[in-house]
C-alpha positions in Angstrom: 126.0 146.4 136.4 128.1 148.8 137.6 130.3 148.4 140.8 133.3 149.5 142.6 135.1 148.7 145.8 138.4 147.6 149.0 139.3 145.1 151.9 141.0 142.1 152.2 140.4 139.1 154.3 143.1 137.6 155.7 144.0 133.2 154.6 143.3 131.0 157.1 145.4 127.7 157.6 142.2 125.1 157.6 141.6 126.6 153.4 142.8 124.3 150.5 146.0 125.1 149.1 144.6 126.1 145.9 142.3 129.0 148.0 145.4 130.3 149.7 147.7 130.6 147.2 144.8 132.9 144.9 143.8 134.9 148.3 147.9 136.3 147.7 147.1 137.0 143.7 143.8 139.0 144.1 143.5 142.8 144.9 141.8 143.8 148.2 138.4 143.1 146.9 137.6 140.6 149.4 135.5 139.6 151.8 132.2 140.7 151.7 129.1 138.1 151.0 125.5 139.4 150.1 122.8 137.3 150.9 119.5 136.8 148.8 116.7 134.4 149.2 112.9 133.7 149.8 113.8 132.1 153.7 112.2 134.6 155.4 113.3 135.3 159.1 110.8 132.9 161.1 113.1 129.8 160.4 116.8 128.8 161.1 117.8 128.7 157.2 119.2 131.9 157.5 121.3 131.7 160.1 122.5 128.2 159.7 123.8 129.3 156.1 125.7 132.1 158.0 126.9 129.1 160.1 128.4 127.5 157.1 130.3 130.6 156.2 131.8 131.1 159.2 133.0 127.6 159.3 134.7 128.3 156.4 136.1 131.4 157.3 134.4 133.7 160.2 136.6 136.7 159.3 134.0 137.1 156.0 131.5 140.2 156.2 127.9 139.2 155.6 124.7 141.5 154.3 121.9 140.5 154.5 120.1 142.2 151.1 116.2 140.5 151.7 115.2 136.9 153.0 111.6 138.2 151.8 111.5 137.1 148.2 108.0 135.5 147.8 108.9 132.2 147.8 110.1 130.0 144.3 109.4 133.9 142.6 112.9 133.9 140.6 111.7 137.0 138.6 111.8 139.0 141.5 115.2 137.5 142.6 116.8 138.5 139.4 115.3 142.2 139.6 116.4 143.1 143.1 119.8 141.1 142.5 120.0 143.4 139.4 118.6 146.5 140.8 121.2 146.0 144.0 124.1 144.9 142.7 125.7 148.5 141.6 125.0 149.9 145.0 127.9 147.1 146.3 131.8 147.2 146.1 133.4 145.7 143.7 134.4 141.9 144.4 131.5 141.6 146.7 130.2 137.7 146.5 126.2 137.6 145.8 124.7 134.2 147.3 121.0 133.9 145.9 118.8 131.0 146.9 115.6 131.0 145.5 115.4 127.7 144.2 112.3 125.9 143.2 114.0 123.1 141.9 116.0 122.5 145.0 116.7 118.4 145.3 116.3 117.9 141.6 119.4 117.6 138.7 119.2 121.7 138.2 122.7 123.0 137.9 124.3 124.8 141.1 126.7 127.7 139.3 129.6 130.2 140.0 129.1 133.6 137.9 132.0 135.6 137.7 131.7 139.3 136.2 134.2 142.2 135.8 132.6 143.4 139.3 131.2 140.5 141.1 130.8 136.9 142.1 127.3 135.2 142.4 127.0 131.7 143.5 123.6 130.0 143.4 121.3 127.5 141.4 121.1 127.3 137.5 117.8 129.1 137.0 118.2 132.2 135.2 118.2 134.2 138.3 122.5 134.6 138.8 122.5 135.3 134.9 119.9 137.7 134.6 121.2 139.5 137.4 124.5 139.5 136.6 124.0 141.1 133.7 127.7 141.1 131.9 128.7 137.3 132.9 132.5 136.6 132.0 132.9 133.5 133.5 130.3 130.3 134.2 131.0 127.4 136.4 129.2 124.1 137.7 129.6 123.3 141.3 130.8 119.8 140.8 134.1 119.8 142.6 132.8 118.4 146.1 135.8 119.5 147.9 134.4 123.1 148.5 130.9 121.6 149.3 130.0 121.4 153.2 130.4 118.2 155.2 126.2 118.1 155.1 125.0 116.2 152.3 121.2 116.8 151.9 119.1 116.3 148.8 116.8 119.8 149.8 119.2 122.5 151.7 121.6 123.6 148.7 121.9 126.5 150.8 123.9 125.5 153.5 125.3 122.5 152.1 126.7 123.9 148.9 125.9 127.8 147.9 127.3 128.7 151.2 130.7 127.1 151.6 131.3 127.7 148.1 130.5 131.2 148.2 132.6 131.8 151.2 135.8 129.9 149.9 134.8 132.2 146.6 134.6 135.2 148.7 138.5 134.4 149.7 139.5 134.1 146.6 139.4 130.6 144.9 138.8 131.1 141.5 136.2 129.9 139.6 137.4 127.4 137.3 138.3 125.2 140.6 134.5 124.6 141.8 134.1 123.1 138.2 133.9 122.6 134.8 133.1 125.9 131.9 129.4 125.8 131.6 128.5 127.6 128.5 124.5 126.5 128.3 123.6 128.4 131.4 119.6 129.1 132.5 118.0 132.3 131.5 114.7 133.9 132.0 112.3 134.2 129.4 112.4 137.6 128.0 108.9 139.1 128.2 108.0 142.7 125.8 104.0 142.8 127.5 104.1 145.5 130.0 103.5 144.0 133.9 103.9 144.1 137.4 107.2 142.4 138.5 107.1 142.5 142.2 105.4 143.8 145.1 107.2 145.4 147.9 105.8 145.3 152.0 104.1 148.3 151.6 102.1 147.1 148.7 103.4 148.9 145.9 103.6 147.5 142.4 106.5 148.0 140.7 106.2 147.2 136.8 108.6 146.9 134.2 107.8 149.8 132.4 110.4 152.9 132.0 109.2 156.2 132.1 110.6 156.9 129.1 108.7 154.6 126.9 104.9 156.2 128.3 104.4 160.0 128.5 104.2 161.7 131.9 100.8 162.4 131.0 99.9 159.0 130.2 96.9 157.1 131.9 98.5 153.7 133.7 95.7 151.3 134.2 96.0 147.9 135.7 93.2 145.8 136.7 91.1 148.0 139.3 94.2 150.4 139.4 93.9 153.5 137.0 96.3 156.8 137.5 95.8 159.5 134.9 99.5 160.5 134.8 102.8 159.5 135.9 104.1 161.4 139.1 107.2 162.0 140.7 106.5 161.3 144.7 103.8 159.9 146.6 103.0 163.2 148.1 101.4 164.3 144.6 98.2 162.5 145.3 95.7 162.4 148.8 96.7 160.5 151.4 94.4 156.9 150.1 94.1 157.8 146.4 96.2 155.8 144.0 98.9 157.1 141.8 101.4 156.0 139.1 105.2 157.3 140.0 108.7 156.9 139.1 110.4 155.2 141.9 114.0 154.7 142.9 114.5 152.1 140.7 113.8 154.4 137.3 110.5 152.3 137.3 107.0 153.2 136.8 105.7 152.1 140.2 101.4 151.9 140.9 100.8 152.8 144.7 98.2 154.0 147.5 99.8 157.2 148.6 99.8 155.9 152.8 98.0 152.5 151.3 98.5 149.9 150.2 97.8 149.5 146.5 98.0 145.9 145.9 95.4 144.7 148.6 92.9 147.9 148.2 93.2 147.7 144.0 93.9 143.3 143.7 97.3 143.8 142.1 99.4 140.6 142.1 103.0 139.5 140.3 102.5 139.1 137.0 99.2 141.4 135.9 99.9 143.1 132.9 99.9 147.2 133.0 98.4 149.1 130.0 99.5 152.7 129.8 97.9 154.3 127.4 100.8 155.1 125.0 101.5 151.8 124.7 98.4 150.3 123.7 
């Protein structure tokens, strides 16, 4: 992942010694948090996590990146953490929850790369996303936990504080111990559809450089007899395969919406024709 960034925030008095005195060794990238989960907006989960930031220190910037992830879909987490991630300064502070095993022994982690921190649970999203992890820690030292202790909101009671105090620049070694076994996701070679966005566009994990662009994408009901540049190459209804802004081959409805119309879902496999 590539990123690059400035700004400092400023040590407040209430942080433990150990924050303050790394807030005075660390450059100015500070202070920015990006939030990523599968809350949605209808609830308070959201906002109460913001509320645990704050409480820890409210001088910290938070983005929200999506609260939309379909929820427990950790694939999807690691490919927009991954696809999002080089479009942020460097030193920005990633907290993903998507957490299907929230409540059970699962891991909660601090990831530290040559560009970023990402705080969240031990499930192969922070580590696929990451993509160039330096540094691995458990979450065992309580101290930088929240004064809530529940068994099924992680969220606010731990991946928040943590990735605020993180955010001001206590390093990772003081949340807890090396891990060196961390989570990942199972690698998968068959081509497929990895998420689908609000508009109901498919996008797969196929590059365009693996297909030709004259290659015939099928998947399921969906069949495009080449790969296209824009949306505005086919009719207004019919479907087409494209290269979207991810450098993804991408099966949509041109003003449609190609995974209700067609029955696409997570997780159908995509045959283009090259690859057979």
């Amino acid at each position: 992942m590539l990123f690059a960034w400035p700004v400092s925030a400023p040590a407040r008095s209430k942080r433990p010694k150990a924050a303050v005195a790394a807030l005075s060794q660390r450059s100015q990238a500070d202070g920015l948090i990006v939030l990523l989960t599968d809350f949605g907006v209808s609830d308070p989960y959201v906002g109460v996590m913001k509320g645990a930031i704050a409480s820890v220190n409210p001088d910290l910037r938070v983005i929200d990146l999506t609260h939309e992830i379909a929820p427990h879909d950790i694939c999807c987490a690691a490919f927009f953490l991954a696809q999002s991630g080089p479009h942020f300064p460097q030193g920005t502070t990633f907290i993903v929850v998507v957490d299907p095993g929230a409540g059970s022994d699962r891991r909660g982690l601090i990831v530290r790369t040559q560009h970023a921190t990402l705080a969240g649970p031990d499930n192969g999203v922070l580590i696929q996303g990451a993509g160039d992890a330096a540094e691995i820690h458990s979450l065992t030292e309580t101290r930088w936990h929240g004064s809530c202790r529940s068994h099924t909101f992680p969220g606010r009671d731990v991946f928040a504080p943590v990735g605020a105090h993180a955010a001001g620049g206590t390093p990772p070694g003081q949340f807890g111990s090396l891990v060196r076994d961390p989570v990942h996701l199972p690698e998968s070679a068959a081509s497929r559809v990895i998420c689908i966005d609000r508009f109901g566009n498919a996008v797969t994990n196929v590059r365009p450089d693996a297909i030709s662009a004259e290659a015939t994408v099928r998947c399921g009901e969906f069949e495009a007899q080449r790969v296209s540049l824009t949306y505005a190459t086919a009719n207004p209804g019919d479907a087409l395969a494209l290269v979207n802004s991810y450098g993804l081959v991408e099966l949509a409805v041109n003003q449609g919406n190609a995974a209700e119309s067609l029955r696409i879902s997570v997780g159908d496999r995509v045959y283009p024709e090259d690859v057979y």
